[in-house]
Backbone atoms as SQL, in Angstrom:
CREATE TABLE atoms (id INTEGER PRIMARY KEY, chain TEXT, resi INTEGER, resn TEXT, atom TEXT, x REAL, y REAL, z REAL);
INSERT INTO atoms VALUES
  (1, 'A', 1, 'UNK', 'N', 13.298, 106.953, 165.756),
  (2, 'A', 1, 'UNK', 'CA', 14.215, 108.086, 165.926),
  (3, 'A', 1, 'UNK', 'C', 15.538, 107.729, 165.258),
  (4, 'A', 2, 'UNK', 'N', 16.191, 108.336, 164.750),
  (5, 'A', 2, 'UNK', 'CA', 17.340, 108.394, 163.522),
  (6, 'A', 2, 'UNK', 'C', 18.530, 108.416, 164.563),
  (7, 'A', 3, 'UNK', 'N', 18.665, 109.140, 165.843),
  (8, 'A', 3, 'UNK', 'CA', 19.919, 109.258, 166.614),
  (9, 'A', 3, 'UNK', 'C', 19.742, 111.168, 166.816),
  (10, 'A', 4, 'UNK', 'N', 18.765, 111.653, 166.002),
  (11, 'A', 4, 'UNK', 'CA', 18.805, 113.191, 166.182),
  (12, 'A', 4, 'UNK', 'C', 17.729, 113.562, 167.200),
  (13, 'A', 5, 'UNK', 'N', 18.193, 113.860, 168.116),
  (14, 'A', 5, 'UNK', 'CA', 17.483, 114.318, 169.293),
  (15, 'A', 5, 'UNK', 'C', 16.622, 115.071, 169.581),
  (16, 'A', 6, 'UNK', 'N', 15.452, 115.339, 169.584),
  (17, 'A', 6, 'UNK', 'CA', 14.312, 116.417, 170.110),
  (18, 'A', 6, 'UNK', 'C', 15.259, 117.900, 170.485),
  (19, 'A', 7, 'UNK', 'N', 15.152, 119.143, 170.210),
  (20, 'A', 7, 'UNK', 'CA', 15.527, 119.822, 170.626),
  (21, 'A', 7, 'UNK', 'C', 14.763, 120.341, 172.265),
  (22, 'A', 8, 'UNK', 'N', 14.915, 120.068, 172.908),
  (23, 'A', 8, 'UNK', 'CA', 14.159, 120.484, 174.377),
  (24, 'A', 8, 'UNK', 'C', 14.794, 121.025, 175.276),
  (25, 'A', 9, 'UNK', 'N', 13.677, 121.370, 175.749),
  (26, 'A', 9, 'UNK', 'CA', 14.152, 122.107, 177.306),
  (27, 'A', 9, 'UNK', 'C', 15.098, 124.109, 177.182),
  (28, 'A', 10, 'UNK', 'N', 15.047, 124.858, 176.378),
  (29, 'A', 10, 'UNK', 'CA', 15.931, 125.638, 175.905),
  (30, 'A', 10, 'UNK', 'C', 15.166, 127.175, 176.000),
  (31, 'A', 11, 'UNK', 'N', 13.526, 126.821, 175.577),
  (32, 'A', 11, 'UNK', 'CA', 12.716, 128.315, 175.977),
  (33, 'A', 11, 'UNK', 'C', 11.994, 128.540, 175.108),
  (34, 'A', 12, 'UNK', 'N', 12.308, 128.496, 173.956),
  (35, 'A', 12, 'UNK', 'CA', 11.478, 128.874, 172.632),
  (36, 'A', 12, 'UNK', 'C', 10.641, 128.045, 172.033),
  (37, 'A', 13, 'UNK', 'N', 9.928, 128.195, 171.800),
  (38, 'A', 13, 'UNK', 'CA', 8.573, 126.993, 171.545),
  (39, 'A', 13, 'UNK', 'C', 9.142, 126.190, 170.115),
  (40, 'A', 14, 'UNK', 'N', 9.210, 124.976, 169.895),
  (41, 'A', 14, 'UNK', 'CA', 9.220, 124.340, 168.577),
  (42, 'A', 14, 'UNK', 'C', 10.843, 124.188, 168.451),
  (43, 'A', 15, 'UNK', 'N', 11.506, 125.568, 168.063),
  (44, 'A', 15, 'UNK', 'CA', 12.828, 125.106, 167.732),
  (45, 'A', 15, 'UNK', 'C', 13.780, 125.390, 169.057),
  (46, 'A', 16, 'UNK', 'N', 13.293, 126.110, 170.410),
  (47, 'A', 16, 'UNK', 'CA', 14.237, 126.011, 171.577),
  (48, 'A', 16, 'UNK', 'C', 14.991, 126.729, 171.503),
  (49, 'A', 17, 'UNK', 'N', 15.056, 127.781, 170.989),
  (50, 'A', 17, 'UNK', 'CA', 16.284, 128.601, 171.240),
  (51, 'A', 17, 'UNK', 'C', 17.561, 128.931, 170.011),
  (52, 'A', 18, 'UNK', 'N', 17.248, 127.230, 169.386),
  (53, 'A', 18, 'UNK', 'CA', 18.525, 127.172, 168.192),
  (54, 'A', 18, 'UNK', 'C', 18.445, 128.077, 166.953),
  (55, 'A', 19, 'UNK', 'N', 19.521, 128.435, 166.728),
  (56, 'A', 19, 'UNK', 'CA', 20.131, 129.240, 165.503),
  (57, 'A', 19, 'UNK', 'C', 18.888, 128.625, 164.618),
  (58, 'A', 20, 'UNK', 'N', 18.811, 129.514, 163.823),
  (59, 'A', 20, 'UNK', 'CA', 18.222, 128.869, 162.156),
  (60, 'A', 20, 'UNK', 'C', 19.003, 128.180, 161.292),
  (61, 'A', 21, 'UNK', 'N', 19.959, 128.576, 161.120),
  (62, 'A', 21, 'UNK', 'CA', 20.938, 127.324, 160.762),
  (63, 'A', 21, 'UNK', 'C', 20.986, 126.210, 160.737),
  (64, 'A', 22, 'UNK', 'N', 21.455, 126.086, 162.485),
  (65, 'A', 22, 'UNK', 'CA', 21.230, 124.945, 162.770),
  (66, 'A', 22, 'UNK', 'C', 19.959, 123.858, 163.091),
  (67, 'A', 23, 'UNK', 'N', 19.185, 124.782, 163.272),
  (68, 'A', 23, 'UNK', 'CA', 17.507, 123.872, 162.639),
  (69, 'A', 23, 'UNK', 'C', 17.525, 122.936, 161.756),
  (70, 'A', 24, 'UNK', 'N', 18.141, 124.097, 160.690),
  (71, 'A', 24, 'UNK', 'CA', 17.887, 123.943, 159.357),
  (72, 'A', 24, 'UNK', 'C', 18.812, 122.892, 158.852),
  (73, 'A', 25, 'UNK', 'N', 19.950, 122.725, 159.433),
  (74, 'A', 25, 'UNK', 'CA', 21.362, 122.085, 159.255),
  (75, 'A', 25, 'UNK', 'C', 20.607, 120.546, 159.634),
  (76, 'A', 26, 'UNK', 'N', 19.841, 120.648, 161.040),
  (77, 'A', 26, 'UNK', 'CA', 19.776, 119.156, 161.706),
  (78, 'A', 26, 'UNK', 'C', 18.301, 118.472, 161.072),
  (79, 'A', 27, 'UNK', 'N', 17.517, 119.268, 160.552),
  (80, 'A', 27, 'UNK', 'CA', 16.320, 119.136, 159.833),
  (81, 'A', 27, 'UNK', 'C', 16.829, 118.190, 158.357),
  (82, 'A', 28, 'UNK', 'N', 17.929, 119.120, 157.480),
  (83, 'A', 28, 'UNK', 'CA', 18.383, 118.606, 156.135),
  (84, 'A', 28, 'UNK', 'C', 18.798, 117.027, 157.014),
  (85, 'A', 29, 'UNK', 'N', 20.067, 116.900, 157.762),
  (86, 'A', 29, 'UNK', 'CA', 20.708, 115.513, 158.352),
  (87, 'A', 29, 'UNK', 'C', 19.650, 114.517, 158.254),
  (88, 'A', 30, 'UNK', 'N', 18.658, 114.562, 159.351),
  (89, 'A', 30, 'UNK', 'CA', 18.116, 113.885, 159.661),
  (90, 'A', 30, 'UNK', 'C', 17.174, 113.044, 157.929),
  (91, 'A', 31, 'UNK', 'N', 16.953, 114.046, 157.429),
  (92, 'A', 31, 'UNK', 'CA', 15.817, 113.790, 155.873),
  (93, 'A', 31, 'UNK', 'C', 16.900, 112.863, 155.423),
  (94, 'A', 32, 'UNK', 'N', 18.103, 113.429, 155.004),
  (95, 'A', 32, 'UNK', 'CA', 18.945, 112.776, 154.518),
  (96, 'A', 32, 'UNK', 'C', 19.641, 111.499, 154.872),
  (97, 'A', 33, 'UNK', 'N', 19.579, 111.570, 156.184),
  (98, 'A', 33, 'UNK', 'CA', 19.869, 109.887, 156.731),
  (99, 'A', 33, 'UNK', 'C', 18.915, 108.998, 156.740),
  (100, 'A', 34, 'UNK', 'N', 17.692, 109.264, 156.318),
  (101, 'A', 34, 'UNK', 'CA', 16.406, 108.248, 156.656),
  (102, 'A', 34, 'UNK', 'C', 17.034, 107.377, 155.401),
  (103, 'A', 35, 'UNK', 'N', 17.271, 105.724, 155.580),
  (104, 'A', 35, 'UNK', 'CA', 17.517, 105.146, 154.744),
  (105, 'A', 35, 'UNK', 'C', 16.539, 104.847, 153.863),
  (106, 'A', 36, 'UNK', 'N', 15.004, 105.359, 154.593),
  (107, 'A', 36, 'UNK', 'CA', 13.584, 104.532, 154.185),
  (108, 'A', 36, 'UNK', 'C', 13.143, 105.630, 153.025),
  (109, 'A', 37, 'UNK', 'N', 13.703, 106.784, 152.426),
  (110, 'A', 37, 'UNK', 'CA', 12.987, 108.223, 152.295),
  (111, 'A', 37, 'UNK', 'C', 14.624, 109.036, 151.358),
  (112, 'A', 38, 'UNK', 'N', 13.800, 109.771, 150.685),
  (113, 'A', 38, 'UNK', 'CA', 14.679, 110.355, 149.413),
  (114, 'A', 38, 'UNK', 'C', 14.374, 111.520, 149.363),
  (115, 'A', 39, 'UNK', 'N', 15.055, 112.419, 150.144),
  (116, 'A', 39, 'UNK', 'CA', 15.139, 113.715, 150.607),
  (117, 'A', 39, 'UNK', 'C', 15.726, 114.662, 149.334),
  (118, 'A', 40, 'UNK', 'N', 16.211, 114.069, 147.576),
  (119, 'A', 40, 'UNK', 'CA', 17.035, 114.717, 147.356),
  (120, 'A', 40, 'UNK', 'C', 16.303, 116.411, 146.543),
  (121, 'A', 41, 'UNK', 'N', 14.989, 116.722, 146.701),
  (122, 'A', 41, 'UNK', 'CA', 14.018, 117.389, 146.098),
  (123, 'A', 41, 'UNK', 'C', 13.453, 118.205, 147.135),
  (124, 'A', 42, 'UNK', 'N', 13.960, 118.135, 148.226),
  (125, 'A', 42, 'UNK', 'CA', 13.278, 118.943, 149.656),
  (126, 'A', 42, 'UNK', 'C', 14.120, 119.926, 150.460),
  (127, 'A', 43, 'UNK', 'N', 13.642, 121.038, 150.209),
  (128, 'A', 43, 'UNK', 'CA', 14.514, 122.027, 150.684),
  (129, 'A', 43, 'UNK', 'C', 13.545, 122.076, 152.123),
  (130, 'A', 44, 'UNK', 'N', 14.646, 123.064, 153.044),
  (131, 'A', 44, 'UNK', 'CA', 14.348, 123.130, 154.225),
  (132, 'A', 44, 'UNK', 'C', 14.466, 124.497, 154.484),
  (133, 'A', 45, 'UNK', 'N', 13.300, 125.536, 155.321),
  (134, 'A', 45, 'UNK', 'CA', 13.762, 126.822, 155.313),
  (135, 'A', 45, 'UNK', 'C', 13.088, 126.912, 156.742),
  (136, 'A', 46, 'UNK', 'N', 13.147, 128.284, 156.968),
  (137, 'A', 46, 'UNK', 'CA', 12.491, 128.695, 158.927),
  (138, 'A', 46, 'UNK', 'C', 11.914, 130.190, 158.765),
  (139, 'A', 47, 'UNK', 'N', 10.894, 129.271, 159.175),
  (140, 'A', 47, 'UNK', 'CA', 10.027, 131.212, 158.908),
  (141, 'A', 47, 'UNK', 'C', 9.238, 130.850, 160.592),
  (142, 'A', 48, 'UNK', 'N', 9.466, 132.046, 161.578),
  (143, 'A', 48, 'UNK', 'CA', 9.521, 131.875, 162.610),
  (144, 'A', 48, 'UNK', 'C', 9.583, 130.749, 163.828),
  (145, 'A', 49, 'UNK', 'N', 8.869, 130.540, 163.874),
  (146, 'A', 49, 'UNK', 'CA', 9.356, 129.458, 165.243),
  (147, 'A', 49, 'UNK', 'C', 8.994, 127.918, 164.563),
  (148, 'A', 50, 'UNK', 'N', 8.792, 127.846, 163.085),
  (149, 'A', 50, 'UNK', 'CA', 8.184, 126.833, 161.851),
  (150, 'A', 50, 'UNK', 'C', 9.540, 126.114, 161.245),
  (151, 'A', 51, 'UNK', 'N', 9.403, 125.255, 161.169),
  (152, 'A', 51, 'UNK', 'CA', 10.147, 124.486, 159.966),
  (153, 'A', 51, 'UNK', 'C', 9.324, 124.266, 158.590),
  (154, 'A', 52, 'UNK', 'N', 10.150, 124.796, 157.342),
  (155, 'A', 52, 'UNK', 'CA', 9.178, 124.562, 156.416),
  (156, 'A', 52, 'UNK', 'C', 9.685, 123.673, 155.487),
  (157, 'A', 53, 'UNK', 'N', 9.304, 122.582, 154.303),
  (158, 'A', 53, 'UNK', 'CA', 9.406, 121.846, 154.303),
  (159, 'A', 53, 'UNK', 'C', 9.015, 121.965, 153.153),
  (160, 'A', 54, 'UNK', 'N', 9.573, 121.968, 151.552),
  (161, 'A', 54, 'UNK', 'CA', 9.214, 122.134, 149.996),
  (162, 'A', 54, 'UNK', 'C', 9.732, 121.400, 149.301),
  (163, 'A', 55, 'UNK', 'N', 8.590, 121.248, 148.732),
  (164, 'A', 55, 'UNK', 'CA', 9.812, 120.715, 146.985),
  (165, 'A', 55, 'UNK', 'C', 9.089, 119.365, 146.538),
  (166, 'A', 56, 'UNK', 'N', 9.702, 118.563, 146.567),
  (167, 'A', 56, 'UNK', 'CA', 9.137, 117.314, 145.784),
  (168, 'A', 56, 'UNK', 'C', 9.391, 115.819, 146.467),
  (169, 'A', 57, 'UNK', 'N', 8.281, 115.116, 146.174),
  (170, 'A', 57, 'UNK', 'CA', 9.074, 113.764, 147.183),
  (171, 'A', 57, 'UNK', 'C', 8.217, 112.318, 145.575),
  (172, 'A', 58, 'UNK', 'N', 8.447, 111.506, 145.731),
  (173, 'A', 58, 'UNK', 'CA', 8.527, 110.270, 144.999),
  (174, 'A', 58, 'UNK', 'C', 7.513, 109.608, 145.080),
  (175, 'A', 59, 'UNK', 'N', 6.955, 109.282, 146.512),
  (176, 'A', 59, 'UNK', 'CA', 5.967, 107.879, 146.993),
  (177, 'A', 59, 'UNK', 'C', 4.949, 108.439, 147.443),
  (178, 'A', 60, 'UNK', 'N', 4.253, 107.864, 147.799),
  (179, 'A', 60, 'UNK', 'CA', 2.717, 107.671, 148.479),
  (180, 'A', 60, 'UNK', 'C', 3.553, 107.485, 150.006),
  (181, 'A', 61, 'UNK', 'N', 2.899, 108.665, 150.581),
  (182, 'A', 61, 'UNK', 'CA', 3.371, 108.533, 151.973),
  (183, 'A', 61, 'UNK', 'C', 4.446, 108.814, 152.458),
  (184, 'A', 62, 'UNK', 'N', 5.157, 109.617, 151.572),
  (185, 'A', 62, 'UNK', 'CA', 6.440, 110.707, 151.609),
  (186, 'A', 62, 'UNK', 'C', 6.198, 111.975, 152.470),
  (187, 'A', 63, 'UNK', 'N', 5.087, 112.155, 151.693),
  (188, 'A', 63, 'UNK', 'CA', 5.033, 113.637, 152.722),
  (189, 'A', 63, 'UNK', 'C', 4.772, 113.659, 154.383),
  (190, 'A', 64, 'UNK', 'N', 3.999, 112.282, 154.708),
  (191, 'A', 64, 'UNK', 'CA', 3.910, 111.980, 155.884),
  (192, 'A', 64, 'UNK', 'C', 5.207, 111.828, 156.724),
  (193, 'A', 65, 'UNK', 'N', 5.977, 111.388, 155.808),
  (194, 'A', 65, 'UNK', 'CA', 7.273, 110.812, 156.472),
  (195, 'A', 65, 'UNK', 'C', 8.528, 111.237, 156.640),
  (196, 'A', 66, 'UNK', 'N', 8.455, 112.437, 155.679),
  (197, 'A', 66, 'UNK', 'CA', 9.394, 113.606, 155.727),
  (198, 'A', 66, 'UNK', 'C', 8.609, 114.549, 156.740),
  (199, 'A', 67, 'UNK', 'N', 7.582, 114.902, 156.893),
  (200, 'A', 67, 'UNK', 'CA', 7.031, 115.763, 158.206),
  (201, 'A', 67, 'UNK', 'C', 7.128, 114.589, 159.742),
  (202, 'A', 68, 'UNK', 'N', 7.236, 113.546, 159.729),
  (203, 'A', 68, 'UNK', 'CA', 7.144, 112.587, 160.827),
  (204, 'A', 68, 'UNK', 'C', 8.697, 112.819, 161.007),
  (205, 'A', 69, 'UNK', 'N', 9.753, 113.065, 160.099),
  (206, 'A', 69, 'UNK', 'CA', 11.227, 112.875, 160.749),
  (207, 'A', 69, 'UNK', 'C', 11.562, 114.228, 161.025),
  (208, 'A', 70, 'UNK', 'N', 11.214, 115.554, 160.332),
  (209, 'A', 70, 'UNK', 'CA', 11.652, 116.576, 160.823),
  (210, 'A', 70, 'UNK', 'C', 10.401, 116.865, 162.170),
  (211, 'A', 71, 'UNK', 'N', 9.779, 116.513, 162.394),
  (212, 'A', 71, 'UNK', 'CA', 9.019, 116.828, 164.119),
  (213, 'A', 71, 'UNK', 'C', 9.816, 116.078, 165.003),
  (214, 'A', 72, 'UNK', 'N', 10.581, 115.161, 164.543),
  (215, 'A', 72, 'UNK', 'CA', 11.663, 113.912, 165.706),
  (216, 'A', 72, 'UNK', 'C', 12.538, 115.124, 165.822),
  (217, 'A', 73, 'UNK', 'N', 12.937, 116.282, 165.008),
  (218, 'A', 73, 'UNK', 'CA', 14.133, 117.084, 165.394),
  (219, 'A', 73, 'UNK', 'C', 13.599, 118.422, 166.001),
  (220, 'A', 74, 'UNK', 'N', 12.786, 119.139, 165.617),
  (221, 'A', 74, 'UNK', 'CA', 12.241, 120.206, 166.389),
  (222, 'A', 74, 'UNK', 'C', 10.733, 119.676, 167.042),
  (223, 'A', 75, 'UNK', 'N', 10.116, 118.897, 167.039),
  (224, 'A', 75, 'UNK', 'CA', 8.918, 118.586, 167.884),
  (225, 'A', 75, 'UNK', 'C', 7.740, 118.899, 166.934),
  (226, 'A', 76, 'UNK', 'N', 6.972, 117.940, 167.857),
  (227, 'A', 76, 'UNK', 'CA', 5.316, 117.925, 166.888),
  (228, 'A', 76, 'UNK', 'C', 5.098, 119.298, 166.683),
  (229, 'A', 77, 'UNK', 'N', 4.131, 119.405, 165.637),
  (230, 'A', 77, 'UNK', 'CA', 2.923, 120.901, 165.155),
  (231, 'A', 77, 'UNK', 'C', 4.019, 122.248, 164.915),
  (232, 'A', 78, 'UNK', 'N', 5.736, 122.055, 164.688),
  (233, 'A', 78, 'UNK', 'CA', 6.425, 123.127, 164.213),
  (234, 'A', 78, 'UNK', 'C', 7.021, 122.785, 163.044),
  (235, 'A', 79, 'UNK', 'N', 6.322, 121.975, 162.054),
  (236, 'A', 79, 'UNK', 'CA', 6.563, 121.744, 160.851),
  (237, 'A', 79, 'UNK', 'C', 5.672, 121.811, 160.166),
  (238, 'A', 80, 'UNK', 'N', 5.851, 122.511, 158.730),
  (239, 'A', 80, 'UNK', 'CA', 4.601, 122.751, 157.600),
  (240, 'A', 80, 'UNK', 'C', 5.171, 122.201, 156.201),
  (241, 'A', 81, 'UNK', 'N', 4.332, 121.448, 155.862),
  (242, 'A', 81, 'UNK', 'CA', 4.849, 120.926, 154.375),
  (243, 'A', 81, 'UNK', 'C', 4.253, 121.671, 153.359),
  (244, 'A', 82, 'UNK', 'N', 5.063, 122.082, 152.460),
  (245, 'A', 82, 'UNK', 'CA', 4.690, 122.131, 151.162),
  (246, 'A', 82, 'UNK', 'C', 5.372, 121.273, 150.118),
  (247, 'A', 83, 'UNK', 'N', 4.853, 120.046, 149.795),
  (248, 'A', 83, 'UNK', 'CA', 5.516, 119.016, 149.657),
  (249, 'A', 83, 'UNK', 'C', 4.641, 118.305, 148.458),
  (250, 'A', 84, 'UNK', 'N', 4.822, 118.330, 147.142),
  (251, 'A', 84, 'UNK', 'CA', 3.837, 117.636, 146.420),
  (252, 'A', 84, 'UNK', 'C', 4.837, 116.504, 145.631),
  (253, 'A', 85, 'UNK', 'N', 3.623, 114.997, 145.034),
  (254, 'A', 85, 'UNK', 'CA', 4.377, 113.973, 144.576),
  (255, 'A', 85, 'UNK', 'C', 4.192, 114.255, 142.986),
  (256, 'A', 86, 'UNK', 'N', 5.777, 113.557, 143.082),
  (257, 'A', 86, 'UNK', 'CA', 5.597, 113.912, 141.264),
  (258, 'A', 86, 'UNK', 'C', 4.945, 112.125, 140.782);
């Protein structure tokens, strides 16, 4: 865990209640602080109660790991990658 907290407890399944914005705001943070992971090709968008997750990543095992840090911020199975390696 990075220091960005599970969103819980709030009502709404996956993202809890929070703005899209701010999903979207704590989703980008978190990608971007992983010291391990190179977020600079991954946009972040919200199409209903989903985090979505595009663009481009570098390594073998990127896409795992950019979907493993944005579920640490809205929770397992509300993230979808579309995420291919160049």
């Amino acid at each position: 865990m990075l220091g960005f907290p599970a969103f819980t407890g709030h009502g709404e399944p996956g993202r809890q209640g929070h703005s899209d914005a701010a999903t979207r705001a704590s989703v980008e943070s978190a990608l971007h602080a992983a010291a391990d992971f190179e977020a600079g090709e991954i946009t972040v968008s919200i199409s209903g109660s989903y985090v979505i997750l595009e663009g481009f990543v570098r390594q073998r095992g990127d896409v795992e790991r950019a979907l493993q840090i944005a579920e640490g911020v809205v929770g397992r199975g509300y993230v979808r990658a579309r995420l291919l390696r160049r």
